[in-house]
C-alpha positions in Angstrom: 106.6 139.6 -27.8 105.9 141.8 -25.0 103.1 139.7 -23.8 105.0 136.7 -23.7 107.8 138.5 -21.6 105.2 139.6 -19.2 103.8 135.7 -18.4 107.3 134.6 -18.4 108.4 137.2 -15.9 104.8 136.6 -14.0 105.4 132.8 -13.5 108.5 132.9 -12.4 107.5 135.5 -9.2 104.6 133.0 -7.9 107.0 130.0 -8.2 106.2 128.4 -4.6 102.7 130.0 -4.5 101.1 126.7 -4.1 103.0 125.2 -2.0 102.5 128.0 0.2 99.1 128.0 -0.1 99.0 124.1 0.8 101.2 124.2 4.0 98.3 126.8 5.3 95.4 125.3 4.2 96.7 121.6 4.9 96.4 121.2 8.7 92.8 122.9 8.9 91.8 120.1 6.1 92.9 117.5 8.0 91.8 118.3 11.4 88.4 118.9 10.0 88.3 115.7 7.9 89.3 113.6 10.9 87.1 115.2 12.8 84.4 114.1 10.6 85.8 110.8 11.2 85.7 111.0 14.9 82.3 112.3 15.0 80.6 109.5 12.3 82.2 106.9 14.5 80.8 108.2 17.7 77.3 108.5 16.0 77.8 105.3 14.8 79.0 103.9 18.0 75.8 105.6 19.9 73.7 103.4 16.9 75.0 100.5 18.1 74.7 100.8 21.6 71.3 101.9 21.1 70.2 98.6 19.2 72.4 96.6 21.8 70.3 98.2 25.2 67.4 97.6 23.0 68.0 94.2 22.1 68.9 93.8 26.0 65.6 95.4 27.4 63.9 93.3 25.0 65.3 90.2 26.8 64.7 92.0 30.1 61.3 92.1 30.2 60.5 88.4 29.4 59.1 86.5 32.4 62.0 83.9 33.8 64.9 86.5 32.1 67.9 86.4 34.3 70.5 89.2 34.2 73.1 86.7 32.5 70.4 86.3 29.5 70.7 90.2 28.7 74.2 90.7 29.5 74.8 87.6 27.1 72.4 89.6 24.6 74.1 92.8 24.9 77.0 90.9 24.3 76.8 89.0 21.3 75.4 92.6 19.5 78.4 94.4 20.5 81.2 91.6 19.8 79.3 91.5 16.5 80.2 95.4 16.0 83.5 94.9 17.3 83.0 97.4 20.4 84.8 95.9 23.5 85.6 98.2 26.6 81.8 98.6 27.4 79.6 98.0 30.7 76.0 97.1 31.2 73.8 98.0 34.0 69.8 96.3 34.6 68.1 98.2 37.0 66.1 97.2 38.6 68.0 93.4 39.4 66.3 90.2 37.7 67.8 88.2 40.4 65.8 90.2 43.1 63.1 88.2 45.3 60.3 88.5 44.6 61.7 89.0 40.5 60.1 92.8 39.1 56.2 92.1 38.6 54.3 92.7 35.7 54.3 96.7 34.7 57.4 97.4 36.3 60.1 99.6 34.1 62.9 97.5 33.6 65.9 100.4 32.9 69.0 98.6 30.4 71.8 100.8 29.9 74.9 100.6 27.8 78.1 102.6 28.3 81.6 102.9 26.8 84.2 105.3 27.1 85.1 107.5 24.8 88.7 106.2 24.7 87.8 102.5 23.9 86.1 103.5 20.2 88.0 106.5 19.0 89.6 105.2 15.7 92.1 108.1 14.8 93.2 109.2 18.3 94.0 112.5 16.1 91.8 114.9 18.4 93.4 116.7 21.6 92.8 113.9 24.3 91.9 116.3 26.5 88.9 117.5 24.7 87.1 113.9 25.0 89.2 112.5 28.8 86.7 111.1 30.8 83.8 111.3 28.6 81.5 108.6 28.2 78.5 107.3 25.6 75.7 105.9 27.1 72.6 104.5 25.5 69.5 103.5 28.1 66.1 101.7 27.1 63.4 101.4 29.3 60.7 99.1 28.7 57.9 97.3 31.0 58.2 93.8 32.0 55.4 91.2 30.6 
């Protein structure tokens, strides 16, 4: 009888406990979860770019390769990933006379800001304004 009292009395003072509990430990969650988010994307995002300067140097270093044949490259990879808002630089220029020689480093670089590939846009904007991925690939021309 008196044990039953007690749990009935006990309840009834940590009514709202949880809920409590929740409203504090709720925002950390999230913030960490969607930072998790934020960061797999960029990672992802950095994979892809990666592959794409890859896939662009590979064109790049073909004998007769114009600049138009890697940007088209690059191009098709990313619109495959969905990733717009990027830009491309080939140093040094394909279009250059005389074109790069054989043994020359042919430099293919990918870049995208940060803003253009965030999914949540639940981070402080601040944190990330003006930051940038990049992905470069050298390889020698044939």
């Amino acid at each position: 009888m008196i044990l039953s009292h007690f749990v009935k009395h006990g309840r009834s003072n940590r009514r709202g406990a949880a809920a409590v509990e929740f409203a504090l430990v709720a925002p950390v969650f999230f913030v960490f979860v969607f930072g998790i988010i934020e960061f797999g994307r960029a990672l992802m995002v950095q994979q892809v770019m990666v592959n794409a300067a890859r896939a662009g140097a590979r064109m790049a270093i073909l004998c007769g390769s114009t600049d138009a044949n890697v940007t088209t490259t690059i191009s098709n990879y990313m619109s495959a990933a969905q990733i717009s808002g990027y830009s491309t630089s080939i140093t040094p220029d394909l279009g250059t006379t005389p074109p790069p020689g054989s043994g020359t480093a042919i430099t293919v670089k990918v870049s995208v800001p940060w803003s253009k590939v965030t999914w949540t846009g639940f981070l402080p904007s601040e944190w990330f304004t003006g930051k940038t991925i990049t992905s470069s690939v050298v390889m020698i021309h044939e």
